[in-house]
C-alpha positions as CSV (number, residue, x, y, z in Angstrom):
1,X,-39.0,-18.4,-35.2
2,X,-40.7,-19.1,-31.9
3,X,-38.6,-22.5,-31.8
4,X,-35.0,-21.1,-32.9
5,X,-35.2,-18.6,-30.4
6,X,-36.2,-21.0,-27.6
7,X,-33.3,-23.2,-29.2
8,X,-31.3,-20.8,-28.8
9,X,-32.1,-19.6,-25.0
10,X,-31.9,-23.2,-23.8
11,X,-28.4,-23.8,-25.5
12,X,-27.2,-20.4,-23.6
13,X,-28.5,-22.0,-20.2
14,X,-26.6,-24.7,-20.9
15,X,-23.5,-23.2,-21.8
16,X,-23.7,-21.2,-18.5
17,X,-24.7,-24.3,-16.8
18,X,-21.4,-26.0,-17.8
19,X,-19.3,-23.0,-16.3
20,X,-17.3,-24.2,-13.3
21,X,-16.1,-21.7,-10.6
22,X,-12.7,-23.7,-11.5
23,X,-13.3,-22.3,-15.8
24,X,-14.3,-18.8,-14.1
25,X,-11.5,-18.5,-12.5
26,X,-8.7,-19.7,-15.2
27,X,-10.5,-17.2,-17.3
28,X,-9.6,-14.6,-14.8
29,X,-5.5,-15.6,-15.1
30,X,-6.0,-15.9,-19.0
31,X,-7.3,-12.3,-18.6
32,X,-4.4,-11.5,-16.6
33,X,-2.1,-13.1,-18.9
34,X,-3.8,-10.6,-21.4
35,X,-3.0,-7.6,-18.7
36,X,0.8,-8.2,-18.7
37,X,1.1,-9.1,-21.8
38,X,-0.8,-5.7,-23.1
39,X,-0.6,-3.1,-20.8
40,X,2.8,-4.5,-18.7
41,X,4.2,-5.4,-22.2
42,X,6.3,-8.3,-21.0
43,X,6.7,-11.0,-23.3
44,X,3.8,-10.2,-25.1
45,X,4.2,-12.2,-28.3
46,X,4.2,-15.6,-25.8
47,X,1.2,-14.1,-22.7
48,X,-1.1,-12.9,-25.2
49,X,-1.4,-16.2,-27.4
50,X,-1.2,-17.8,-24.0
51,X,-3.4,-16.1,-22.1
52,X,-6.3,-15.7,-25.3
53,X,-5.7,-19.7,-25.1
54,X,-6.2,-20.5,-21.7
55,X,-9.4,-18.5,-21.8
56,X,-10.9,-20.5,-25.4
57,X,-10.4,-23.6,-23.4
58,X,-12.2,-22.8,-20.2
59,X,-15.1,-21.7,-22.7
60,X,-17.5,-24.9,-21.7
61,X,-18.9,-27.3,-24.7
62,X,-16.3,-25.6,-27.3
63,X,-14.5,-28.8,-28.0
64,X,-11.1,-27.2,-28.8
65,X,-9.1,-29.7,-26.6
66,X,-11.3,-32.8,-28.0
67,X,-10.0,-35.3,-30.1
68,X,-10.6,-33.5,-33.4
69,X,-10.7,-30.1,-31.8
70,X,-8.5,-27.2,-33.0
71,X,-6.4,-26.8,-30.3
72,X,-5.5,-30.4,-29.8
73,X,-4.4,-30.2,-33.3
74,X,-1.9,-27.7,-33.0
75,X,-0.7,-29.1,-29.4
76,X,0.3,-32.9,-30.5
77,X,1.5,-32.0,-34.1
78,X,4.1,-29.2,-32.6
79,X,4.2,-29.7,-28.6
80,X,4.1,-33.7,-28.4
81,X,6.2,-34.0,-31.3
82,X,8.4,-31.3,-30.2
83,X,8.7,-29.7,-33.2
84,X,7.8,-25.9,-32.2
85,X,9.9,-25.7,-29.3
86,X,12.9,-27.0,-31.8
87,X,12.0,-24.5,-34.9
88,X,11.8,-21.9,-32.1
89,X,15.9,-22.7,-31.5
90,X,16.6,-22.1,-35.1
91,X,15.2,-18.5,-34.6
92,X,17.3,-17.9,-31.3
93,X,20.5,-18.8,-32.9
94,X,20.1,-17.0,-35.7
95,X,19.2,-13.9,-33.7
96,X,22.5,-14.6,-31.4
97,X,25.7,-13.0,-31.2
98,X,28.7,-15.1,-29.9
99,X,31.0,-12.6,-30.4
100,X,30.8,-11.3,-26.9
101,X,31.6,-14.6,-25.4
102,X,34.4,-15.1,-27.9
103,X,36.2,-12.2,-26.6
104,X,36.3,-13.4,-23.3
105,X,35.6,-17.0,-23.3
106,X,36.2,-17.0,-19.6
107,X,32.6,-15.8,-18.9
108,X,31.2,-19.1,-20.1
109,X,31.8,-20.0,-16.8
110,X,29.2,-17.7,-15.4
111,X,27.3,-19.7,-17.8
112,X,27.8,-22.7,-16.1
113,X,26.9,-21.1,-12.6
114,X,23.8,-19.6,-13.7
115,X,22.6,-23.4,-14.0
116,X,23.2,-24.5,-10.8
117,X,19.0,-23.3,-9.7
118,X,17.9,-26.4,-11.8
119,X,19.7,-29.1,-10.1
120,X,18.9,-27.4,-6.7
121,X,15.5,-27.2,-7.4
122,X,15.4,-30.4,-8.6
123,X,16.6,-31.9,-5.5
124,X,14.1,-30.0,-3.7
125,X,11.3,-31.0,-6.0
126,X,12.4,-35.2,-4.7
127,X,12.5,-34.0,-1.2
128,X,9.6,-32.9,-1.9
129,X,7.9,-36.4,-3.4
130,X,7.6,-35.6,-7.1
131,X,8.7,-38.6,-9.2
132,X,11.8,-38.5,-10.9
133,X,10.4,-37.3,-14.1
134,X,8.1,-34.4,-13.0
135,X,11.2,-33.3,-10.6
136,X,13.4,-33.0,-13.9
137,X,10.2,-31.0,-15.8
138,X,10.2,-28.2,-12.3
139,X,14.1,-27.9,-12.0
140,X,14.0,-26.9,-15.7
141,X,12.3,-24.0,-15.3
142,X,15.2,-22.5,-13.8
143,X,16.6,-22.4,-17.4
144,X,14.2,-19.6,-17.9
145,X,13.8,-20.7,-21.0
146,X,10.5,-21.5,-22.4
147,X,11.3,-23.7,-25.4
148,X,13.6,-26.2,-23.5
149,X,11.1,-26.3,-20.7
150,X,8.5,-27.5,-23.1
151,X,11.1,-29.7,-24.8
152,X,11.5,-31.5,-21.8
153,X,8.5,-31.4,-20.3
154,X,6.6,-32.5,-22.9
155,X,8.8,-35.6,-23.6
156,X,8.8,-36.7,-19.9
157,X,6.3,-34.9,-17.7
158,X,3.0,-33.7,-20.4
159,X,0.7,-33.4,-17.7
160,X,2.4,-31.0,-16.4
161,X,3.3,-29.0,-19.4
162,X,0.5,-26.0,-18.6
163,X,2.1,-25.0,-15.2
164,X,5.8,-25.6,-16.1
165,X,5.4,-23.4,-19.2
166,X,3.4,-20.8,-17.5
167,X,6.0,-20.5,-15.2
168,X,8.8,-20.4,-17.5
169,X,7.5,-17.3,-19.8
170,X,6.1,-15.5,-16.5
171,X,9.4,-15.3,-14.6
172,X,11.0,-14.9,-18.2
173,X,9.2,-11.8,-18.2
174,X,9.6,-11.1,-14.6
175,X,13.4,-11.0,-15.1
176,X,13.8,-7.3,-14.8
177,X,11.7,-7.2,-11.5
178,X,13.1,-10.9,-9.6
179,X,17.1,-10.2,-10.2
180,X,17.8,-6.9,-8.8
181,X,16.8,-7.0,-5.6
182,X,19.2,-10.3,-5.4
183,X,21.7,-8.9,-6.9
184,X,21.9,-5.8,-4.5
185,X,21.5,-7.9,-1.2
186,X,24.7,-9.8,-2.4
187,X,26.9,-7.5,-3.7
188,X,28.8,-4.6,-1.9
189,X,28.9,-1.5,-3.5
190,X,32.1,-1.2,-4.7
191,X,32.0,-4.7,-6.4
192,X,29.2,-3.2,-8.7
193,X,31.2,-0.1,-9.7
194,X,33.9,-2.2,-10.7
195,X,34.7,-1.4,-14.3
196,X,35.5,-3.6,-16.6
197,X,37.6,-3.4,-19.8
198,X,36.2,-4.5,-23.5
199,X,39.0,-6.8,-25.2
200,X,41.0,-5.1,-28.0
201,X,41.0,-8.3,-30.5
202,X,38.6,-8.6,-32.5
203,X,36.7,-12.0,-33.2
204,X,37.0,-13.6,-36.8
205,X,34.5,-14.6,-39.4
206,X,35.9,-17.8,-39.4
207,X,36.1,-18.6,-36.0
208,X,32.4,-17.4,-35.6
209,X,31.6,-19.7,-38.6
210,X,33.7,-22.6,-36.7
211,X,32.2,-21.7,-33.3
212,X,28.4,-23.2,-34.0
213,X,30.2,-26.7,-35.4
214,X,32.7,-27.6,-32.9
215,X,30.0,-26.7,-29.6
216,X,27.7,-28.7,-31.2
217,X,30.1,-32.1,-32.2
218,X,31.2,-31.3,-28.0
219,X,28.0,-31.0,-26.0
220,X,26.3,-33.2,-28.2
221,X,28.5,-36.5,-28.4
222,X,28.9,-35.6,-24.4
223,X,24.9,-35.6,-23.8
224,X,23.1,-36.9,-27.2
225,X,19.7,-36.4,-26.0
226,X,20.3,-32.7,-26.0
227,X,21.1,-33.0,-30.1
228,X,17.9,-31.5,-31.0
229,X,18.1,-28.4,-29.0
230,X,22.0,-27.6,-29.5
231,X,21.7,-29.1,-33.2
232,X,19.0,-26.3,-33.6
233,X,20.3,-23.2,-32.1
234,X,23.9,-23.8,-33.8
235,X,22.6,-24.3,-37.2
236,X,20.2,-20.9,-36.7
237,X,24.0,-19.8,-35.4
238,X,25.7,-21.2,-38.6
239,X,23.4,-19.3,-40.8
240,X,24.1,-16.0,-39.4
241,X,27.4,-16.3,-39.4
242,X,27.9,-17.8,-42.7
243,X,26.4,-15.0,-44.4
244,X,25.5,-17.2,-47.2
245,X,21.8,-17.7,-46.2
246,X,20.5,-14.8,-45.8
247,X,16.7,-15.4,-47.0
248,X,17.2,-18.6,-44.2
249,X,17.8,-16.3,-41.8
250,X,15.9,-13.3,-42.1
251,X,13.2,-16.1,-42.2
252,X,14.5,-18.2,-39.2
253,X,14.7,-14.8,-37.2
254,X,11.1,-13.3,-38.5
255,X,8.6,-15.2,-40.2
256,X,8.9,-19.0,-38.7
257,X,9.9,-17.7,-35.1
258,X,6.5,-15.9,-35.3
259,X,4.2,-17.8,-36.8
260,X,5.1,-21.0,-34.3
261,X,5.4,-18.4,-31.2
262,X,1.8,-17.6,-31.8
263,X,0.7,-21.5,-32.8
264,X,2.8,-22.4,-29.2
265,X,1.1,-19.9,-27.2
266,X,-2.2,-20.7,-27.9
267,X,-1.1,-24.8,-27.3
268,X,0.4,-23.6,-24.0
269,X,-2.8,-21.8,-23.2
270,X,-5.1,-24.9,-23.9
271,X,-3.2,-27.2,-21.2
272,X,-4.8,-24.7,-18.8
273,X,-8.8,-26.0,-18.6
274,X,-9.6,-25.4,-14.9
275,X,-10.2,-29.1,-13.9
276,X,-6.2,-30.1,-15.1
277,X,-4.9,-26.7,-13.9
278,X,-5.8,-25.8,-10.8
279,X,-4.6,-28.0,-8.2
280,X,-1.9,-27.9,-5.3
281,X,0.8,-29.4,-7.0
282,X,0.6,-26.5,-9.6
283,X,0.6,-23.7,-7.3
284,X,3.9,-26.1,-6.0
285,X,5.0,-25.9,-9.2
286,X,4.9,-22.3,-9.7
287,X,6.7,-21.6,-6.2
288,X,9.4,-23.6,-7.1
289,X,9.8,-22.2,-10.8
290,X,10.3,-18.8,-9.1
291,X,12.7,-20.5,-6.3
292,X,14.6,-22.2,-9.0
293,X,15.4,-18.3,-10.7
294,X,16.2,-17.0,-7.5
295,X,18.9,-19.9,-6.9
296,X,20.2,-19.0,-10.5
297,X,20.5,-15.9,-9.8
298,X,22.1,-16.4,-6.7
299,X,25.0,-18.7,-8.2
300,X,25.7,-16.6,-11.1
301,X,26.3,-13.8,-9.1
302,X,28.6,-15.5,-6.1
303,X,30.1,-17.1,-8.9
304,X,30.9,-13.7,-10.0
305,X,32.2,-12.5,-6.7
306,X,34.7,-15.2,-6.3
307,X,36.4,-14.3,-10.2
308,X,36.2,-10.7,-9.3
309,X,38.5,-11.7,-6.1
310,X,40.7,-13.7,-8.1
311,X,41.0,-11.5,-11.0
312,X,41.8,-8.9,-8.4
313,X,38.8,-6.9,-8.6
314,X,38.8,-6.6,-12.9
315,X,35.3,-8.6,-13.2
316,X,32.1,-6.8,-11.8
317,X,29.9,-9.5,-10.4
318,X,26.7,-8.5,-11.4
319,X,27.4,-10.1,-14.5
320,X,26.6,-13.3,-13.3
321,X,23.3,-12.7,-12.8
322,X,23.3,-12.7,-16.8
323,X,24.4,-16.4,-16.6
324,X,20.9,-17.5,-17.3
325,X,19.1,-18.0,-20.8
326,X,16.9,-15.2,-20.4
327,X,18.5,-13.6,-23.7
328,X,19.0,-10.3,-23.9
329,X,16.7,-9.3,-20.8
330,X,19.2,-10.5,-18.5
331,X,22.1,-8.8,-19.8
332,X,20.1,-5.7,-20.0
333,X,18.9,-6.2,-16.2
334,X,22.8,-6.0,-15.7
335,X,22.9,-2.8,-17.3
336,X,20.9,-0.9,-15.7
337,X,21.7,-2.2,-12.8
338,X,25.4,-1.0,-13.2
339,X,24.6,2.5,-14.3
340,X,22.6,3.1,-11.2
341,X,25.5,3.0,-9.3
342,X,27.7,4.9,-12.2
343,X,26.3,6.3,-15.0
344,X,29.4,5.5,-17.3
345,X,29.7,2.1,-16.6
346,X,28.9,0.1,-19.4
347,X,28.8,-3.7,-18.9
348,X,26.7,-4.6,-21.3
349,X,28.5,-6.7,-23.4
350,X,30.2,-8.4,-21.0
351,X,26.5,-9.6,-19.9
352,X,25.5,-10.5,-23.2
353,X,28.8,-12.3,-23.0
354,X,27.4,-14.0,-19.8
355,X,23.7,-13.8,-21.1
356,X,24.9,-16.0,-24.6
357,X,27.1,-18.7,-22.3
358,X,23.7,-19.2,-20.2
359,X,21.7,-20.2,-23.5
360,X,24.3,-22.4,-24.2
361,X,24.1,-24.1,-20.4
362,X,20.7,-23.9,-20.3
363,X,20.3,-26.4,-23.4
364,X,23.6,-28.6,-22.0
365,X,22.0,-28.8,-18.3
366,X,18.8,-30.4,-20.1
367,X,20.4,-32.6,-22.6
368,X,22.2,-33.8,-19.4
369,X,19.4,-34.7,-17.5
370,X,18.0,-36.0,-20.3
371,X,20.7,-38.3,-21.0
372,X,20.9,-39.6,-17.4
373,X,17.3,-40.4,-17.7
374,X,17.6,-42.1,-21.1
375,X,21.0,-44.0,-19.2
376,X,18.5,-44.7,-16.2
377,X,15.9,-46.6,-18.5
378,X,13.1,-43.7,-18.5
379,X,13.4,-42.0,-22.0
């Protein structure tokens, strides 16, 4: 008895031992994690898995990141492979609605804009003197979309998948607070009382049915490296629409989307062991993931300015700032921003319009870079 319990006392002095101020302190921003995730509640379901895993792999000696360990397991059969971020697509297409966009197919455009933070922030990142590869892994954040950052990330820039997907979901999550103050400093306000009118005609089964095929043959035979992601979204879009799969669905929307959110989480969390996490280049990282929603932001809403001056005042520019793939935060950021200024202003739709045309560039602006890259000799 004597012996176990002396066992026991030395194995905890050990354990304590092997504590670095560098574990102590990711344990504190896995706690953190926990915070906003809990009490905050943003984007829970993705900062509590994460922010329960980051602390489980700061815990010294527990092996969960070792060869065999349990964490290392779930990170190279579904993060390396790339197989969670992909299944994760299915369940976001089947949870979208095209039909805004339909209505006004113009508002892809705003889409487009709301891309324009990655390449900027790309740029920056080479100015910078990250390689060409990480540069591509920080300008993706600006997708503000957590499984395409991983995608690419983990395909071209792994070692720095723990910062880049931290900094996706946080300022995913941080929507609501980072894109109203931007949206106020550059827009008057009389451009964000502009009303604007919901389209009479109403969208067809079949062309939402034909929708999901024909973007898919497009973006895909235009950047092929993006197949995976636009292949996956459309089908989760297909079965929706189709209304012939309904089991597929309800699953692709509920059960799958779940059970990988939680098994991605706690991979993201284990990429965040002191020793690999905190350095400068991360806190780098994280400055220009913010930068790189700012800049989206920014362009999505000039981008909205200059069609509300050429449709003569008919499109309210603080849809633009729904031009990124934050799906639906964005659009309901737009919302409320709208009604603050009139109460019966609904623009709503219009931003989920927007909101569902940034998804779309969000995937096409990776499989882009992602085809230069391949083009270039480094896929």
């Amino acid at each position: 008895m004597i012996e176990a319990l002396m066992a026991g006392s030395k194995a905890l002095v050990v354990g304590f031992a092997a504590l670095t101020i560098k574990n102590i302190i990711m344990i504190m921003v896995g706690s953190l994690l926990l915070y906003l995730g809990i009490k905050k509640d943003y984007e829970p379901l993705l900062l509590v898995p994460i922010g329960f895993g980051a602390i489980l792999v700061n815990i010294p000696l527990s092996g969960l990141m070792d060869q065999h360990g349990l964490l290392r397991q779930f990170y190279e059969v579904g993060v390396l492979t790339e197989v969670f971020p992909c299944l994760i697509f299915i369940g976001i297409g089947a949870m979208t609605d095209f039909g805004p966009l339909l209505q006004n197919p113009r508002i892809l455009l705003l889409g487009a804009a709301g891309q324009f933070g990655i390449f900027l922030t790309l740029l920056l990142a080479l100015a910078l003197g990250f390689s060409k590869l990480d540069a591509v892994a920080i300008g993706i954040i600006g997708a503000c979309d957590g499984p395409t950052s991983i995608y690419v990330t983990s395909q071209y820039a792994p070692h720095l998948l723990g910062a880049v997907s931290v900094a996706a979901y946080s300022y995913m999550s941080l929507v609501p607070l980072i894109q109203p103050p931007i949206m106020r400093i550059l827009t008057t306000e009389k451009e964000r009382k502009v009303v604007m009118e919901y389209p009479t005609k109403s969208v067809s089964k079949e062309l939402k049915i034909v929708f999901p095929i024909i973007v898919t043959l497009i973006t895909c035979i235009i950047a092929p490296m993006g197949t995976p992601l636009m292949g996956m979204i459309m089908l989760g879009n297909l079965m929706r629409e189709s209304g012939v799969v309904g089991r597929l669905t309800k699953a692709s929307e509920n059960e799958i989307t779940n059970v990988v959110t939680l098994f991605l989480g706690l991979s993201i969390g284990a990429t965040m062991e002191g020793g690999a996490f905190l350095k400068t280049q991360t806190i780098l990282i994280l400055a220009l993931g913010f930068l790189a929603i700012a800049l989206d932001t920014v362009t999505g809403v000039l981008f909205g300015k200059l069609m509300c001056f050429l449709t003569k005042g008919k499109v309210n520019p603080l849809i633009g700032a729904a031009g990124i793939s934050a799906y639906p935060m964005a659009a309901r950021v737009v919302q409320n921003e709208g009604r603050k200024y009139d109460p019966n202003n609904w623009l709503l739709m219009h931003a989920i319009g927007a909101n569902t045309g940034g998804q779309i560039g969000s995937v096409m602006a990776a499989a882009i870079m992602l085809s230069v890259l391949k083009g270039l000799g480094m896929g």
